[in-house]
PAGU-381160 format. One record per residue (C-alpha): residue in three letters; x, y, z. Coordinates in steps of 0.25 Angstrom, whole numbers. Example, Ala and Ser with C-alpha at 12.3 -4.5 7.8 and 13.67 -1.06 7.14 Angstrom:
BEGIN
FIKOL rest    c1    c2    c3
FIKOL  ALA    49   -18    31
FIKOL  SER    55    -4    29
! end
This chain:
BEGIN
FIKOL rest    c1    c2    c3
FIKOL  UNK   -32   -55   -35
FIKOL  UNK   -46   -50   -38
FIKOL  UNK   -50   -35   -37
FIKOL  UNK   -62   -33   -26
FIKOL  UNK   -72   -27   -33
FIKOL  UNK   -73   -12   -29
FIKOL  UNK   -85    -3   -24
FIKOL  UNK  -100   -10   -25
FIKOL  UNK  -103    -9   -39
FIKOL  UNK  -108   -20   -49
FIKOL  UNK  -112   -32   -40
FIKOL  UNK  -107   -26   -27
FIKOL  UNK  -122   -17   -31
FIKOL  UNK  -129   -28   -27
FIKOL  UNK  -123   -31   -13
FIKOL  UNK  -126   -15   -10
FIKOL  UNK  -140   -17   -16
FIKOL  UNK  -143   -28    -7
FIKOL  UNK  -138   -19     4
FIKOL  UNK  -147    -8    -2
FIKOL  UNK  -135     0    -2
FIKOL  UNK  -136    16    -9
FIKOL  UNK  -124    25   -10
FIKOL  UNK  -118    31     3
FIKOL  UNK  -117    45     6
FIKOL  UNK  -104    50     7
FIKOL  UNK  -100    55    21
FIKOL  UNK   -86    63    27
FIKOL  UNK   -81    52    36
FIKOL  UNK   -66    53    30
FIKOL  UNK   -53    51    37
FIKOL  UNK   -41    60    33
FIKOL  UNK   -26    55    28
FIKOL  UNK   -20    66    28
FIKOL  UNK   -20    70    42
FIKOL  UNK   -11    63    52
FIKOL  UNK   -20    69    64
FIKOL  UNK   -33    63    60
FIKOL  UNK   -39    53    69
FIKOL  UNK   -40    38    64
FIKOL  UNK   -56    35    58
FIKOL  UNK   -62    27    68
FIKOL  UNK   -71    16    58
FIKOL  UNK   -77     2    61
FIKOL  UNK   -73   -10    54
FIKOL  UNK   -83   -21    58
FIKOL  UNK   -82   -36    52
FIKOL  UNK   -87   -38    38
FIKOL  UNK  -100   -46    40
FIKOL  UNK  -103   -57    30
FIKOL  UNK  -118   -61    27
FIKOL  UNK  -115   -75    27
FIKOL  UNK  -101   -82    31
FIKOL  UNK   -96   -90    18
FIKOL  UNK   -84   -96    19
FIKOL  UNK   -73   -90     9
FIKOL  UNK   -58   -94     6
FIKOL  UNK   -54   -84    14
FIKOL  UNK   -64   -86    27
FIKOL  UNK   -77   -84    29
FIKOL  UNK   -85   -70    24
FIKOL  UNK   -87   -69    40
FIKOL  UNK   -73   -69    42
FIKOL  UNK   -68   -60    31
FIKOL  UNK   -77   -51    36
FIKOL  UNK   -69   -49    49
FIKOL  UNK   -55   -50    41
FIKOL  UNK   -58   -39    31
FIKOL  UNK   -63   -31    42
FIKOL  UNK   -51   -31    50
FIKOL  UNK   -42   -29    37
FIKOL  UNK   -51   -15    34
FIKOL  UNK   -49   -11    47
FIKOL  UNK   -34   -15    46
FIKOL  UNK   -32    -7    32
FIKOL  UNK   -42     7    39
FIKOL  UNK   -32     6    50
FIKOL  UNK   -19     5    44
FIKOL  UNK   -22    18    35
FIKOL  UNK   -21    25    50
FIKOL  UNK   -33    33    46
FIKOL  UNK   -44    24    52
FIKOL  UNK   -47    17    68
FIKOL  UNK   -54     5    63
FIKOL  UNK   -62    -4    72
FIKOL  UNK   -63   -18    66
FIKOL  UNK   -70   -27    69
FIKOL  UNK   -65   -32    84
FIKOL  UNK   -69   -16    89
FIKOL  UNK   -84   -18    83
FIKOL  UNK   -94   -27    82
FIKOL  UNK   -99   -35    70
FIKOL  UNK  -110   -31    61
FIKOL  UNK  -119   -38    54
FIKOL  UNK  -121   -40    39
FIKOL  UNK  -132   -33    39
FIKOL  UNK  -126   -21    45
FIKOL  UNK  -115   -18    34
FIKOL  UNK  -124    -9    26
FIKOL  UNK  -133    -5    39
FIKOL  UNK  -122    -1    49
FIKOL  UNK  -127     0    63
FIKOL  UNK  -121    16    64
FIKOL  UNK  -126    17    79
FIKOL  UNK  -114     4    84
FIKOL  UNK  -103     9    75
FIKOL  UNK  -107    26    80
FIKOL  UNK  -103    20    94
FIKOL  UNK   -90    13    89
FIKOL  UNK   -81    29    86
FIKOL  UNK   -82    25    73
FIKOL  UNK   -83    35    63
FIKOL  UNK   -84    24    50
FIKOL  UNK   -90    10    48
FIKOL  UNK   -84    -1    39
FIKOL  UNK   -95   -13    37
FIKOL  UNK   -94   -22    25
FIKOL  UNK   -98   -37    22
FIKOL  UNK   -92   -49    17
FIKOL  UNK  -101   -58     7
FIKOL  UNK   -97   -71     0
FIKOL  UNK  -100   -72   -14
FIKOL  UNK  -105   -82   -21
FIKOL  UNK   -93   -83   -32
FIKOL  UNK   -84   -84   -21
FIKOL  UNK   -79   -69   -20
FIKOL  UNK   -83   -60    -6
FIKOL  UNK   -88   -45    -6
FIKOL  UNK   -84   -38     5
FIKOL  UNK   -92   -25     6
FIKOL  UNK   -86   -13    13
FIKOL  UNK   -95     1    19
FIKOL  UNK   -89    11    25
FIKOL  UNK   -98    20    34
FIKOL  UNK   -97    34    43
FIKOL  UNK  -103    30    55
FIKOL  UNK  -107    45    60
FIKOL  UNK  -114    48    48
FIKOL  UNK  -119    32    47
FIKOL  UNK  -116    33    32
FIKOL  UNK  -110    23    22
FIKOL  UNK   -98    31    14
FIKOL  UNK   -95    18     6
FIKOL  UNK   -96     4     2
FIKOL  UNK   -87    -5    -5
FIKOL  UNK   -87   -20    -8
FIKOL  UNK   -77   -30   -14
FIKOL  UNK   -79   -43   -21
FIKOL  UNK   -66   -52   -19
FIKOL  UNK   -62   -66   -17
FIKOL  UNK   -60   -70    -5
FIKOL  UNK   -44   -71    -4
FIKOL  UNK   -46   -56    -6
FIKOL  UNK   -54   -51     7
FIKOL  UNK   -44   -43    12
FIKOL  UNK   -43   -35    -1
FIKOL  UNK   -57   -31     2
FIKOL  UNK   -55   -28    13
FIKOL  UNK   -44   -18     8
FIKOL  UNK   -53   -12     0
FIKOL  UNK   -63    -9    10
FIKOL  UNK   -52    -2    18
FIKOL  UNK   -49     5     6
FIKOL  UNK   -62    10     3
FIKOL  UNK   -64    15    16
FIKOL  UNK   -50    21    17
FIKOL  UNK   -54    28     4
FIKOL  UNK   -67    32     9
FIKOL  UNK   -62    40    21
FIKOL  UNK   -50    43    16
FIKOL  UNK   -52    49     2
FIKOL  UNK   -39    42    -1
FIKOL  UNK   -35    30   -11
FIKOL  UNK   -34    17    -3
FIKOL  UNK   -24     7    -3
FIKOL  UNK   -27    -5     6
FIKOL  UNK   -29   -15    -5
FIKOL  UNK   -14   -14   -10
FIKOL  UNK    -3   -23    -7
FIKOL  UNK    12   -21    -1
FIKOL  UNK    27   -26    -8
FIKOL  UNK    35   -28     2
FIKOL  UNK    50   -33     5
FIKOL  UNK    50   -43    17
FIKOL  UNK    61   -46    24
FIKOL  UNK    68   -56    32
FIKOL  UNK    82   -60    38
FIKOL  UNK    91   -53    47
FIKOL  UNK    96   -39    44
FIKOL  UNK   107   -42    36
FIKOL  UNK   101   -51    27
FIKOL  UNK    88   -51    23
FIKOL  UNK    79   -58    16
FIKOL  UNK    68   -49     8
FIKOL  UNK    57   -54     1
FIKOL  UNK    46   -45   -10
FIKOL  UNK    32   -47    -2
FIKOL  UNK    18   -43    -4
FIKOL  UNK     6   -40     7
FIKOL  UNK    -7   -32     9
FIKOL  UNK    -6   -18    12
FIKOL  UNK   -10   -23    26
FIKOL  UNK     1   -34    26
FIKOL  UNK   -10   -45    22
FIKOL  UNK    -7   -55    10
FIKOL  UNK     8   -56    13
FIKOL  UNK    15   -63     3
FIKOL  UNK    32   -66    -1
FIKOL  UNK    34   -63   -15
FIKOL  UNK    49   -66   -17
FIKOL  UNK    57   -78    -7
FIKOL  UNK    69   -69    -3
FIKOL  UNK    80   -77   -11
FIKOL  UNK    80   -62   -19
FIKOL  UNK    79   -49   -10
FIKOL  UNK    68   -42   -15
FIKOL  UNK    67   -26   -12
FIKOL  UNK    57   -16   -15
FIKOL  UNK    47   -20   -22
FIKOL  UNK    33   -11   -30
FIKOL  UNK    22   -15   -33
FIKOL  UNK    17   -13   -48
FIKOL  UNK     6    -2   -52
FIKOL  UNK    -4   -13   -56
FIKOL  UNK    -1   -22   -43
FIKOL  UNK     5   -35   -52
FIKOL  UNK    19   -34   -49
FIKOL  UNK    30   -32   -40
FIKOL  UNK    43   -24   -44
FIKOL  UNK    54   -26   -33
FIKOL  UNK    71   -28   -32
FIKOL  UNK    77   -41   -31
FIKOL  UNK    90   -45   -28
FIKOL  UNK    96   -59   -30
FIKOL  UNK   112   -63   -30
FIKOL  UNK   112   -46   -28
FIKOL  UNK   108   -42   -41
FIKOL  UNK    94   -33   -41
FIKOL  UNK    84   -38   -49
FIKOL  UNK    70   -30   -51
FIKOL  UNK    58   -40   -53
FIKOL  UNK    43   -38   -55
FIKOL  UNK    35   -49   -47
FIKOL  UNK    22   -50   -53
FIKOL  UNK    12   -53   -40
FIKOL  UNK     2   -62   -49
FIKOL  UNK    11   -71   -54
FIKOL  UNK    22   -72   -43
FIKOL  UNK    32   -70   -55
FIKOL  UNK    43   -58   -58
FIKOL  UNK    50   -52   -69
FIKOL  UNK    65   -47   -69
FIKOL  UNK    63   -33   -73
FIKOL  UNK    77   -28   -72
FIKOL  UNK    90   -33   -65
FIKOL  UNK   105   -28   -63
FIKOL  UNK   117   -29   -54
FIKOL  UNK   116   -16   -52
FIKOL  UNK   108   -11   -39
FIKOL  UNK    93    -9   -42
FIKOL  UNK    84    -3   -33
FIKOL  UNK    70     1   -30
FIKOL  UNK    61    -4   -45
FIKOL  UNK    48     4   -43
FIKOL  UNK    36     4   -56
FIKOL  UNK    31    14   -63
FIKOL  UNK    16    17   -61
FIKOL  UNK    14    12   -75
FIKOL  UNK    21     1   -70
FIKOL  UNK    29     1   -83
FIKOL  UNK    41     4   -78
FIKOL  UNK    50    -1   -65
FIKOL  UNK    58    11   -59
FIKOL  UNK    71     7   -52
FIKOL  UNK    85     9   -47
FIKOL  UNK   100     5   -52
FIKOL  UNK   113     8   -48
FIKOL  UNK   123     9   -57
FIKOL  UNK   138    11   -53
FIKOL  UNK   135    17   -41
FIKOL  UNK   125    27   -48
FIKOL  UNK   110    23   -45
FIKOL  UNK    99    26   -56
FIKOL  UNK    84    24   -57
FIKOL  UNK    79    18   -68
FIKOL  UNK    66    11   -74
FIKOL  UNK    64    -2   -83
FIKOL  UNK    52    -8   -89
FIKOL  UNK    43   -16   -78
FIKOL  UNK    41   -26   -91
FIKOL  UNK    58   -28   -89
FIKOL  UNK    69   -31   -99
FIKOL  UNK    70   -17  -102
FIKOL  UNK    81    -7  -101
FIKOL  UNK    80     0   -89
FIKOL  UNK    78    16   -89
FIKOL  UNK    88    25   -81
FIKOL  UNK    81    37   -76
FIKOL  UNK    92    42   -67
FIKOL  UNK   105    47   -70
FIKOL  UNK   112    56   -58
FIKOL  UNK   123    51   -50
FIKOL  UNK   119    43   -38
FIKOL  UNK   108    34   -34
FIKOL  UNK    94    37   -39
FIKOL  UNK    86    26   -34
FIKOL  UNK    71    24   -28
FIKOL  UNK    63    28   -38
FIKOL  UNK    45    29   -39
FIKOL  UNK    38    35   -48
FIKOL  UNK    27    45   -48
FIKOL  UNK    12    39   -50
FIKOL  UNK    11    44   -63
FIKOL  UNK    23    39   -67
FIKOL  UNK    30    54   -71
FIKOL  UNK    40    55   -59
FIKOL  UNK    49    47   -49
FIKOL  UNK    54    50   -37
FIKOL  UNK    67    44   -32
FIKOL  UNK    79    44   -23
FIKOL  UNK    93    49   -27
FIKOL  UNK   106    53   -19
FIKOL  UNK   110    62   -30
FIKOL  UNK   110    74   -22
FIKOL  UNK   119    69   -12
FIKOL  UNK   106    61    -3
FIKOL  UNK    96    52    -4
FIKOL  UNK    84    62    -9
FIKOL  UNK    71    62   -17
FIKOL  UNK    70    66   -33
FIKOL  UNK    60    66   -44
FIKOL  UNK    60    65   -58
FIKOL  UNK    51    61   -71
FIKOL  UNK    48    47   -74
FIKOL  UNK    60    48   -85
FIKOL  UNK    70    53   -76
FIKOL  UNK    72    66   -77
FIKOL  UNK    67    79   -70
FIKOL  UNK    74    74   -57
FIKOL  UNK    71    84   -45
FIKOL  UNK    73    82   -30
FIKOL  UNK    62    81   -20
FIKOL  UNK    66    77    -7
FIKOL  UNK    73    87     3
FIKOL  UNK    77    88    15
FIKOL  UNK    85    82    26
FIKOL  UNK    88    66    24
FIKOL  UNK    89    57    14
FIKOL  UNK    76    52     4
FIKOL  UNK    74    39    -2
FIKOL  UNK    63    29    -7
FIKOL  UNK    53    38   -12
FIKOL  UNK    40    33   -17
FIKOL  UNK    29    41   -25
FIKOL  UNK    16    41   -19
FIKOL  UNK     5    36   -28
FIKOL  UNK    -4    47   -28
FIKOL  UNK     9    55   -33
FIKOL  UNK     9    66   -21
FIKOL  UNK    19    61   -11
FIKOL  UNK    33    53   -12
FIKOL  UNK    37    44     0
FIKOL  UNK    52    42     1
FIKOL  UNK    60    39    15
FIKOL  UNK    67    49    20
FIKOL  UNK    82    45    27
FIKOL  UNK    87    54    39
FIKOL  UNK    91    46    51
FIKOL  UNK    80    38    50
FIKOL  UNK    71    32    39
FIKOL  UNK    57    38    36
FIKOL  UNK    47    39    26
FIKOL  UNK    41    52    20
FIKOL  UNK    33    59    10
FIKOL  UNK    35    70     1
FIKOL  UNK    28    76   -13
FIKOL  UNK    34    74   -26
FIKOL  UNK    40    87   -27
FIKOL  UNK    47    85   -13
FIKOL  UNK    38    91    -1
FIKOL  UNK    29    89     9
FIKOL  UNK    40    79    13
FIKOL  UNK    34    70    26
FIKOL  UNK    41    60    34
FIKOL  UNK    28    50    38
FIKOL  UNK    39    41    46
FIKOL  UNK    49    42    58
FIKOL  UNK    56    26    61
FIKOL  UNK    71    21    58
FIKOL  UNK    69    18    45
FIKOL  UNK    56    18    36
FIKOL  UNK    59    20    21
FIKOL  UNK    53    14     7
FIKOL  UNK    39    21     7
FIKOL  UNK    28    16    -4
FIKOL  UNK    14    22    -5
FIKOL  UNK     2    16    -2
FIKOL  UNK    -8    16   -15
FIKOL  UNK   -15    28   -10
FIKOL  UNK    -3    35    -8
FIKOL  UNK    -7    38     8
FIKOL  UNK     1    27    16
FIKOL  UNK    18    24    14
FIKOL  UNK    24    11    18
FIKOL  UNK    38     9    21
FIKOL  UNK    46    -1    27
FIKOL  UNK    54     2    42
FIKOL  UNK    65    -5    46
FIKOL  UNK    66    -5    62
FIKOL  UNK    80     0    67
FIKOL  UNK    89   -11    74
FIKOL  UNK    81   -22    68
FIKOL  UNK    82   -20    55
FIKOL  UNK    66   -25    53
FIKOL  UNK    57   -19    42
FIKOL  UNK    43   -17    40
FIKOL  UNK    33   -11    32
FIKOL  UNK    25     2    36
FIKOL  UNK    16    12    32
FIKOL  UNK    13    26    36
FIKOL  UNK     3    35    30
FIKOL  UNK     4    49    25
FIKOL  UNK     0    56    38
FIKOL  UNK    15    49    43
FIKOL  UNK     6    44    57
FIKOL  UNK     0    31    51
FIKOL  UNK    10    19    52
FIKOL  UNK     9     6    53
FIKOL  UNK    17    -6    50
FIKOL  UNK    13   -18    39
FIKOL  UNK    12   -33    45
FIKOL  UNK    23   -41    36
FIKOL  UNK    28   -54    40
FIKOL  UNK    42   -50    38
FIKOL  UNK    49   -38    38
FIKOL  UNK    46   -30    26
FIKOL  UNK    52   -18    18
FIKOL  UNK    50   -12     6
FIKOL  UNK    35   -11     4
FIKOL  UNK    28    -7    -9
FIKOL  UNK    14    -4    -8
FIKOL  UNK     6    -7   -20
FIKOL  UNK    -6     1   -26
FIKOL  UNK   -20    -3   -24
FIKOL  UNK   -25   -18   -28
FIKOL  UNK   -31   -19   -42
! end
C-alpha cells in the first residue's frame, strides 16, 4: 500500500496557494486525556465537498466525500474524547467554504471545533483529501493537512485526518491509521475453530489470513509492520511461523513437541521472545526471527515462566511467573538476569504487555473475575480500567493511551474484542464478523 503524503508541503503548496492560504495562529481549544471527568468536545464533521464529481474506482469524489467523513467522525468518537456531529446532524457546505467557513451557522450548532476538508481527483488517477481543523469561538484555523493517495486507500485518509485532529487537541501521538491481528473464532464451545485475521483499527478491511485446518493463537505484529509472528498448532505439535502480509507466505521459525507459548519480537525486530515448557518446568527463551538458530534460554527457576514483552528500548522484559507460589508480575534485563518482582497485592497476574511509550504495563489481573489493569515498570500506580466476567490479553495501542483486550461472555462462551482508554470510563466494543480473541494492535502505518 502507498503511504499518503503528509502535511502540505512540496506540491500540496500549490493547492494552499490557490486557496491563498498563510500559517494559522495557534489557539488553546485542546481536550484532556487524562481526566475521566472531562466532558466530551462537542466538533462538526460535515461532508467533504468535491469541486467537481469524477468518478474513481472507489466511487465518486462526491461520494467519498461523505464516507470519509463519517469514518473521521467514527475514529474522533471512538477515542471517547470527542461528540462529533457528522454529517446527517449538519448541513453541507460548499467547496468554496472549506477555507472560508461560515463561523456564525457552526457558532449556533454547540460546537466548539470545525472539521471541513475537500476531496479532488487528480489527473494521474490518485485523490487529495484535504483536512482543516478550526476553533469555532475563536473562528481560527489550528491546522491543515492533506493527503495524496489512490483511491483504494480513502479510508487511510481518512484516518490520518482523525489523527491529526486527535493530535492537535490532544497533545498525544495518534493511532487511527494502524491495523488489528486478531484470532477469530468459530464452532461450538468445546471445539473451536480459530483462525489468524487482520482488520482496521475500526473493524474495516476484514480479512482471514490462515483456513482453520491449524489453530492459530496469539499472534504480533512486527516493528516494521511486514510480518506476523503467531502459534500454530497442527496434529498438536506448536509450531511458531512468521506470515509475511505482502507475500501471503510464512516461514517455520521454530517448532517442538514440547508446549510453546506466547512468541512476542523485539523492538529490533531481531529477535522473537517466546515460552517452552520442558518436563513440567516452563522457561522463556528467544530465537532469531531469521530462524534455524538455536534458541536462547533466559529463565532458569523452577516453575513456569511464560508471557514475556519487552520494553521499548529493548533493555527489559517483563513477564509472568508462578515461582513464588502464584501467578505474579517480574522483570528482568534483556539477557535474563536482574530478575525482581513487581506486581503485589491481592490476586493472581498474568499477560502483561509493555506500553510503547515505556511508562505503563498492562497485565490482567485474576481475582474472581477477569480484568484488566495497568501498573509502571517498577510496580505502582496499579489501576484496574475494567470490571466484566472475564477481560484478559491487553495490547497497546501505538500511542500508548487506548488497551484492547478480548472478553469472553459468561454462560455462552462468545468472545469479542474491546478497548478501553487509560481514564478506565471509555469502552467500546470492535465490529468482527466472528468472535474474536487475542487481538494485537500494531504501530502506526508506514
Amino acid at each position: 500500500m502507498q503511504s499518503p503524503s503528509l502535511f502540505f508541503r512540496s506540491a500540496m503548496l500549490g493547492i494552499f496557494a490557490s486557496f491563498g492560504l498563510t500559517a494559522s495562529a495557534h489557539a488553546q481549544l485542546t481536550v484532556d486525556v487524562d481526566n475521566s471527568a472531562s466532558e466530551e468536545l462537542v466538533i462538526a464533521v460535515p461532508g467533504l465537498p468535491t469541486q467537481q464529481s469524477i468518478d474513481t474506482p472507489a466511487g465518486n469524489t462526491a461520494e467519498l466525500g461523505g464516507r470519509i467523513s463519517d469514518v473521521i467522525v467514527t475514529d474522533l468518537r471512538s477515542s471517547g474524547l470527542f461528540k462529533p456531529m457528522g454529517r446527517n446532524q449538519v448541513r453541507a457546505i460548499s467547496y468554496s467554504e472549506v477555507t472560508a467557513p461560515q463561523f456564525p451557522y457552526w457558532n449556533g450548532t454547540n460546537a466548539s471545533a470545525l472539521i471541513q476538508g475537500f476531496v479532488r481527483a487528480n489527473p494521474d488517477g490518485k485523490l487529495t483529501v484535504g483536512c482543516y481543523l478550526y476553533d469555532v469561538a475563536l473562528e481560527t484555523e489550528l491546522t491543515r493537512q492533506g493527503f495524496v493517495v489512490e483511491p483504494r486507500d480513502w479510508r487511510r485518509a481518512a484516518h490520518k485526518c482523525a489523527d491529526s485532529i486527535y493530535s492537535r487537541l490532544s497533545g498525544e501521538s495518534p493511532f487511527f491509521d494502524s491495523r488489528i491481528a486478531y484470532i477469530a473464532e468459530t464452532g461450538p464451545k468445546g471445539n473451536r475453530v480459530k483462525r489468524l485475521a487482520i482488520m482496521d483499527s475500526d473493524g474495516a478491511n476484514h480479512r482471514f489470513i490462515t483456513n482453520g485446518q491449524a489453530t492459530a493463537l496469539t499472534p504480533r505484529f512486527s516493528p516494521d509492520y511486514k510480518s506476523i509472528v503467531y502459534l500454530s498448532f497442527l496434529d498438536g505439535n506448536p509450531r511458531i511461523y512468521v506470515y509475511d502480509i505482502g507475500t501471503g507466505r510464512q516461514r517455520l521459525i521454530t517448532q517442538s513437541t514440547n508446549p510453546t507459548f506466547a512468541p512476542r519480537w523485539s523492538p529490533d525486530g531481531k529477535w522473537i521472545l517466546y515460552s517452552m515448557a520442558i518436563a513440567g518446568n516452563t522457561d522463556i527463551y528467544k530465537v532469531s526471527a531469521a530462524g534455524g538458530g538455536k534458541p536462547q534460554q533466559l529463565t532458569f527457576s523452577p516453575g513456569i515462566d511464560i508471557g514475556g514483552s519487552f520494553s521499548p528500548d529493548g533493555s527489559r522484559i517483563v513477564f509472568e511467573s508462578d515461582r513464588s507460589g502464584s501467578q505474579q508480575l517480574y522483570v528482568m534485563d534483556a539477557d535474563g538476569g536482574n530478575e525482581r518482582r513487581i506486581s503485589f497485592g491481592g490476586g493472581r497476574f498474568a499477560t502483561p504487555e509493555w506500553s510503547p511509550r515505556g511508562d505503563l504495563i498492562a497485565f490482567t489481573r485474576m481475582a474472581g473475575n477477569f480484568r484488566i489493569g495497568v501498573m509502571t515498570p517498577s510496580g505502582g500506580g496499579q489501576r484496574l480500567l475494567t470490571d466484566s466476567w472475564q477481560d484478559e490479553a491487553p495490547t497497546w495501542a501505538p500511542n500508548g493511551r487506548v488497551i484492547q483486550f478480548f472478553r469472553t461472555t459468561r454462560g455462552t462462551g462468545k468472545t469479542g474484542i474491546w478497548q478501553v482508554d487509560l481514564t478506565g470510563r471509555n469502552e467500546r466494543q470492535l465490529p468482527t464478523p466472528v468472535d474474536g480473541s487475542d487481538p494485537a494492535w500494531g504501530p502506526l502505518l508506514p
